[in-house]
NUMAR-625147 format. One line per 10 residues: number of its first residue (from 1); their letters; for each residue x, y, z of C-alpha. Coordinates in nm, 3 decimals, decimal comma, padded with zeros to 5 digits. Example, Ala and Ser with C-alpha at 12.3 -4.5 7.8 and 13.67 -1.06 7.14 Angstrom:
// NUMAR-625147
1) AS) 01,230 -00,450 00,780; 01,367 -00,106 00,714 .
This chain:
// NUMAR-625147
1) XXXXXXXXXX) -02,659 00,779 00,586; -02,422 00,990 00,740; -02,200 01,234 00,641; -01,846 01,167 00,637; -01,515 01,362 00,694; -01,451 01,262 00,304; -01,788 01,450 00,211; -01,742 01,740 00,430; -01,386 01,814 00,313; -01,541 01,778 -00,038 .
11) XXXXXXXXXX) -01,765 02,022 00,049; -01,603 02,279 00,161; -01,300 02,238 -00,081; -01,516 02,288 -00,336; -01,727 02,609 -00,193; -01,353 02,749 -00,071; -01,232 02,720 -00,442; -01,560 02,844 -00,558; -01,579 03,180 -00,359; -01,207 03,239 -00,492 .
21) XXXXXXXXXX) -01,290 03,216 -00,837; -01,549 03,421 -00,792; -01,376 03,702 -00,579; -01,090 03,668 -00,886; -01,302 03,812 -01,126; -01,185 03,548 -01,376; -01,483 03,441 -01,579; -01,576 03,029 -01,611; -01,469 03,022 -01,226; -01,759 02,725 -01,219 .
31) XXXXXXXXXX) -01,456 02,470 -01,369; -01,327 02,463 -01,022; -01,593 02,324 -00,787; -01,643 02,050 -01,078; -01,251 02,007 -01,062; -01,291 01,902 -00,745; -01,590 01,711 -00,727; -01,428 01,485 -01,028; -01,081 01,476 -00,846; -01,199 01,419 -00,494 .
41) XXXXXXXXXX) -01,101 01,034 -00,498; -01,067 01,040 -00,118; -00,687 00,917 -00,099; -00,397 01,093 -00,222; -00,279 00,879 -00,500; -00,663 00,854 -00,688; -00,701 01,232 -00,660; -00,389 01,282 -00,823; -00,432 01,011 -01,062; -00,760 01,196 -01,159 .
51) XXXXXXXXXX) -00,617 01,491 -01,121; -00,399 01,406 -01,394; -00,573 01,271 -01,625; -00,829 01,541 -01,622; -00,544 01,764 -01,654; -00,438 01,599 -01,975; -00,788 01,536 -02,136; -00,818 01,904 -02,118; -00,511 01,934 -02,257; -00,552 01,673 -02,517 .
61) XXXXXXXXXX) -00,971 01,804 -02,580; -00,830 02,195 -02,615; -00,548 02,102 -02,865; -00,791 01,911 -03,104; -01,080 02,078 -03,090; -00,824 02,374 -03,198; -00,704 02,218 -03,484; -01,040 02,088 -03,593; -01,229 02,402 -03,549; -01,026 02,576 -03,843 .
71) XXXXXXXXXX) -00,918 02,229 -04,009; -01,292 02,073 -04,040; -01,465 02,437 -04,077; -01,561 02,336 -04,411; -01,769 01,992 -04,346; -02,077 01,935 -04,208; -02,074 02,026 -03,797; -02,182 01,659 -03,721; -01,950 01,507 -03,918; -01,673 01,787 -03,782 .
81) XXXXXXXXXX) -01,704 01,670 -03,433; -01,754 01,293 -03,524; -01,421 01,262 -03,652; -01,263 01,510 -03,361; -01,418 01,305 -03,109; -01,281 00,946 -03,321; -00,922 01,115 -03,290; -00,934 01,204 -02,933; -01,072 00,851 -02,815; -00,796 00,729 -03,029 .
91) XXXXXXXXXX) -00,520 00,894 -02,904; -00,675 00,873 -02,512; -00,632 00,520 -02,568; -00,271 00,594 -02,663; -00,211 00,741 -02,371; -00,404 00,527 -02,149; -00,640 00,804 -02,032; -00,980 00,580 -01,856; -01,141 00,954 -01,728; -00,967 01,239 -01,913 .
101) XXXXXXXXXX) -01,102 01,164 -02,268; -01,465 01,230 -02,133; -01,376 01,551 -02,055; -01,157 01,628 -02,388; -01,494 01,523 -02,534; -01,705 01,757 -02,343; -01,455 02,018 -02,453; -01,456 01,926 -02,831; -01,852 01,946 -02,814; -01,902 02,254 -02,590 .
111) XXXXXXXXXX) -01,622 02,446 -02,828; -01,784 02,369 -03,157; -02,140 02,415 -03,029; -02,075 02,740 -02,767; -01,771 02,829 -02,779; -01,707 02,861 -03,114; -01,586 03,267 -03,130; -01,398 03,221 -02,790; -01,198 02,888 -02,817; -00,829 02,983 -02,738 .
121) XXXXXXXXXX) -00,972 03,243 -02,455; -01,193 02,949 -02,323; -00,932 02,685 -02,297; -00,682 02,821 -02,124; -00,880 02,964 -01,862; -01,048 02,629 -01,864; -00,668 02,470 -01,816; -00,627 02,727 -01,541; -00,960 02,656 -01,303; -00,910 02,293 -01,388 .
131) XXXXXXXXXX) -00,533 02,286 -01,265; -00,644 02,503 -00,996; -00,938 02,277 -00,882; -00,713 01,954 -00,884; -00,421 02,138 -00,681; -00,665 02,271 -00,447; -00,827 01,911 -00,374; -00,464 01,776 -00,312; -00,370 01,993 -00,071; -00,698 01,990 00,100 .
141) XXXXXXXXXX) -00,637 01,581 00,122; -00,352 01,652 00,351; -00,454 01,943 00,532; -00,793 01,904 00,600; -00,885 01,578 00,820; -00,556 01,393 00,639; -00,606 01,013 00,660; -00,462 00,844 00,969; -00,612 00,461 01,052; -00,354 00,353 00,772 .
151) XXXXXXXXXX) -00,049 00,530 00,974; -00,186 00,399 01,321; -00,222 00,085 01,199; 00,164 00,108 01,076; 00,221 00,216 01,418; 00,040 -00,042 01,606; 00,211 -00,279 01,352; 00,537 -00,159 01,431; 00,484 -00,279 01,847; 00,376 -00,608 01,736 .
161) XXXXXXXXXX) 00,662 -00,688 01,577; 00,872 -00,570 01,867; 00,675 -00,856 02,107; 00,739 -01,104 01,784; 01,149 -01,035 01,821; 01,108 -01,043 02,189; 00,956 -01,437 02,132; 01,242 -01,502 01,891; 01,497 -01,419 02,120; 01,377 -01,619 02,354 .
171) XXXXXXXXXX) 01,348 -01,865 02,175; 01,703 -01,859 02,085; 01,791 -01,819 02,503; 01,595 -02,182 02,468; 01,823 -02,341 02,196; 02,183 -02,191 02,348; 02,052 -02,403 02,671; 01,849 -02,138 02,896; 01,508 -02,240 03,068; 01,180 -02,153 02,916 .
181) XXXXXXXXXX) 00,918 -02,045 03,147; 00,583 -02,195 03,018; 00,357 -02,022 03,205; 00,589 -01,673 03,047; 00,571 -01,837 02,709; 00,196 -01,860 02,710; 00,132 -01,508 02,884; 00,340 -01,372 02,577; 00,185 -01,605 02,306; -00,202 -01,475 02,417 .
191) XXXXXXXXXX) -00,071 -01,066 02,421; 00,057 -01,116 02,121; -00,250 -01,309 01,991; -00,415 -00,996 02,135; -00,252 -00,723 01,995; -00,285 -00,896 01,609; -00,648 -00,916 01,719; -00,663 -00,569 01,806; -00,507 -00,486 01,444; -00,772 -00,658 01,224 .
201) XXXXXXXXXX) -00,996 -00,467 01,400; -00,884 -00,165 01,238; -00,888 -00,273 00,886; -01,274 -00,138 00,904; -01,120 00,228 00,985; -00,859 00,182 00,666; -01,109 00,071 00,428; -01,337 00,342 00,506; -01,050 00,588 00,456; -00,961 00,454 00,129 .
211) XXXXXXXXXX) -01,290 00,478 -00,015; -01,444 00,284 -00,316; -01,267 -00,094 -00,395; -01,048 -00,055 -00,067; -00,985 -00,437 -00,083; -00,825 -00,390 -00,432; -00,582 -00,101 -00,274; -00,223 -00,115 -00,189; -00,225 -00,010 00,137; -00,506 -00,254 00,268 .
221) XXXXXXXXXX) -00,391 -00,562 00,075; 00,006 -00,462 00,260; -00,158 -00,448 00,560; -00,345 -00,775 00,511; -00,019 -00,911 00,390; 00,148 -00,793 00,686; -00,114 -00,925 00,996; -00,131 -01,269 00,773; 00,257 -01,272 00,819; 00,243 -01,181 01,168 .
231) XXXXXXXXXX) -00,020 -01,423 01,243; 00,188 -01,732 01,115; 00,501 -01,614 01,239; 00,315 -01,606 01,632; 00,203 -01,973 01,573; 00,579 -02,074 01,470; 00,758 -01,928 01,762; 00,501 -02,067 02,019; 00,548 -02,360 01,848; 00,957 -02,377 01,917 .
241) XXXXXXXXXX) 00,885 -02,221 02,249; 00,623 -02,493 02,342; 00,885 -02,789 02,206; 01,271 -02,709 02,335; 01,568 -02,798 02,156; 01,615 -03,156 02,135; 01,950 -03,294 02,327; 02,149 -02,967 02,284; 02,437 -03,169 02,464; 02,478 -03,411 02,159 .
251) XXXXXXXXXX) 02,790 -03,289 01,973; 02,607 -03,425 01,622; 02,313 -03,213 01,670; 02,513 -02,878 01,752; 02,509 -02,763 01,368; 02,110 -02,806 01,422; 02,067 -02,577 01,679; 02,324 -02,338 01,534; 02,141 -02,308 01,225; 01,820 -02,263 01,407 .
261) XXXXXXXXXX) 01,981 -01,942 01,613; 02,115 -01,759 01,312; 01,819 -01,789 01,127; 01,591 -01,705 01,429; 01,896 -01,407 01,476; 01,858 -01,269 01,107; 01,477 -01,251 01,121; 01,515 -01,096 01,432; 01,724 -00,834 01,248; 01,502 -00,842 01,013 .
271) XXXXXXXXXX) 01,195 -00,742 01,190; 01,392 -00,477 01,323; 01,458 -00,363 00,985; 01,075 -00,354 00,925; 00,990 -00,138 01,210; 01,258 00,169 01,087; 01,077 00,109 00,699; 00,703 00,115 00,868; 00,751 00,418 01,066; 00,834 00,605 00,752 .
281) XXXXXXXXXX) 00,423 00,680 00,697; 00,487 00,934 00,964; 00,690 01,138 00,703; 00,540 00,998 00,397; 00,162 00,954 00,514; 00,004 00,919 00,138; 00,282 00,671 00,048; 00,331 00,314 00,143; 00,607 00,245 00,360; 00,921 00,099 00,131 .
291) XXXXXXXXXX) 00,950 -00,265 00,129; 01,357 -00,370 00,247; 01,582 -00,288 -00,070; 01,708 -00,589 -00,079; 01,538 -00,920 -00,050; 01,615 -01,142 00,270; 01,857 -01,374 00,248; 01,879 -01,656 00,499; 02,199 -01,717 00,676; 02,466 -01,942 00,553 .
301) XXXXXXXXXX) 02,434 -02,156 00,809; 02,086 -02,230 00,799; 02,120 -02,279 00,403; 02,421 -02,533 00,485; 02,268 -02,739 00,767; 01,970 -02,694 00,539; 02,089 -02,864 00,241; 02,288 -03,141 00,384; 02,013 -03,217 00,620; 02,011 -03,568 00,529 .
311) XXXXXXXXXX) 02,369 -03,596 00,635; 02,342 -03,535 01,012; 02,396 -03,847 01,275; 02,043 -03,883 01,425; 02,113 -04,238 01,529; 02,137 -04,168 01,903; 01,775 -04,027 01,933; 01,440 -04,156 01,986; 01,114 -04,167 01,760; 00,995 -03,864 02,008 .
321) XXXXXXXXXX) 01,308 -03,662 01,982; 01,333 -03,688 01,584; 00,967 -03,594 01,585; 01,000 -03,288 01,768; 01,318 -03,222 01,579; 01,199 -03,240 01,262; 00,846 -03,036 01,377; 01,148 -02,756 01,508; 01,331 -02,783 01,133; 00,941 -02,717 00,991 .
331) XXXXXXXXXX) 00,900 -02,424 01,207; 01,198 -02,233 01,178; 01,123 -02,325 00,777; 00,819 -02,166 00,794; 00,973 -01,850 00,985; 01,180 -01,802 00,656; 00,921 -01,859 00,423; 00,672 -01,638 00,573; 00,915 -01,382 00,596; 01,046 -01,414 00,186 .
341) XXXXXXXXXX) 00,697 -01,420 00,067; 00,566 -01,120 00,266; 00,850 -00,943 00,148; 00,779 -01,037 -00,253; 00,418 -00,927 -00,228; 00,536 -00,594 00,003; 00,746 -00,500 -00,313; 00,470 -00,593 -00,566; 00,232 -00,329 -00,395; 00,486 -00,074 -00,365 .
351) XX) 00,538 -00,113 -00,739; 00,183 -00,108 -00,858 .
């Protein structure tokens, strides 16, 4: 197998905070290599969530194994560090520690059975290499080969949705009585087919950055979210583009076609709003990109024309026409839908 950037930053992380522990003079200088090697979760966020928790189960280890030590000096050893290790899996639990309590339990065990005439010396330079290690494999994630597939991807993303609001606006042109090119419709339908194309593609690159489970992170499952959007929002508009407005002279249909060009307007706006939040990763390239503030909210005249539907004077059109008006209605539906539910789930992965 080969070696990866993940394992060669590893690597020499750990030998660069190895050879300055040992040019410190500090003794236990070993903590910091296996600092990193614990921490080295190869994104951001899971280094410092193990970073973290390490911190604290050394934190949490040193404290009891200080108390016990003097407290439990006068019972049997093995029943001494049954009952400090019973305590710290208790209270790990408490504070929701999956990693850190192994290594407050290494500490507990390694204090009573080698530390013993050392112990506050011991854990605080312990505290020290460990804090050291887990700050040093942080910084190395974004200086040293930082991950970028998941902000090219953003990018890429980002010009996708700008040939998406170029297919909306024409479609609107279509409904306010201009004339659709088909040959122009389908030349833009098949580059944008070919640029979403081009995007799952990627999603290799991305999971390889993200390292173990990469299906279960944030960042893929938003960018799955996102090309899944983008997918059904290309087969909408070339479905409006490839079926025009039905009789836009009919004075009873204008509230239809009205309604259609403010919604098609707002997610236009919409999808420009997108663009400014996904280009963020530029600036924030170990964060996810922050879904809109506020949810979308269709215009009030689509939600009007929407819920009176059944009122509007039809009577004058054919089977044909009402079919292709009602597949129109579906579309645009779908448009809003797509939109409102991408949206939901972009917020749920920012938040977990």
């Amino acid at each position: 197998m080969l070696i990866t950037r993940r394992d060669l930053r590893m690597a020499f992380t750990a030998g660069l905070g190895n050879g300055f522990s040992y040019l410190s003079g500090i003794p236990f200088g070993y903590y910091v290599p296996l600092a990193v090697f614990a921490t080295a979760g190869g994104t951001y966020g899971a280094s410092l969530e193990l970073g973290r928790q390490r911190i604290l189960g050394t934190i949490l280890g040193g404290a009891l194994l200080y108390v016990s030590f003097w407290g439990l000096k006068d019972i049997p050893l093995a029943l001494a560090i049954a009952i400090t290790l019973g305590t710290l899996r208790l209270l790990g639990g408490l504070l929701k520690l999956k990693v850190g309590y192994k290594v407050g339990g290494l500490i507990v065990v390694m204090g009573w059975l080698i530390h013993g005439g050392d112990i506050p010396i011991w854990i605080t330079i312990r505290l020290f290499w460990t804090a050291f290690g887990v700050i040093l494999t942080v910084l190395a994630l974004q200086l040293f080969w930082p991950m970028r597939s998941g902000v090219e991807v953003f990018k890429h993303y980002s010009n996708l949705l700008v040939g998406i609001q170029a297919g909306l606006h024409e479609s609107v042109r279509q409904i306010e009585g201009g004339a659709v090119n088909r040959r122009s419709a389908q030349v833009m339908h098949q580059q944008l087919r070919n640029q979403l194309i081009s995007l799952r593609k990627e999603l290799p690159s991305v999971a390889q950055e993200l390292g173990e489970n990469p299906m279960r992170h944030p960042r893929y499952l938003l960018i799955s979210d996102l090309i899944s959007c983008s997918s059904r929002l290309i087969i909408a508009i070339n479905g409006l583009l490839r079926y025009p407005s039905v009789r836009p002279d009919l004075e009873s249909l204008r509230v239809i076609h009205q309604a259609e060009s403010a919604l098609l307007n707002a997610v236009s706006e919409r999808l420009a709003l997108w663009q400014r939040l996904l280009l963020t990763v530029e600036t924030h390239s170990n964060r996810l990109p922050p879904a809109p503030a506020v949810p979308f909210q269709p215009p009030e005249r689509w939600n009007s024309f929407y819920q009176n539907l059944q009122q509007t004077n039809t009577g004058d059109l054919s089977f044909q026409q009402l079919e292709r008006m009602a597949s129109r209605i579906s579309r645009c539906r779908q448009i809003q839908r797509t939109i409102e539910q991408t949206e939901r789930q972009w917020a749920d992965w920012q938040s977990s």
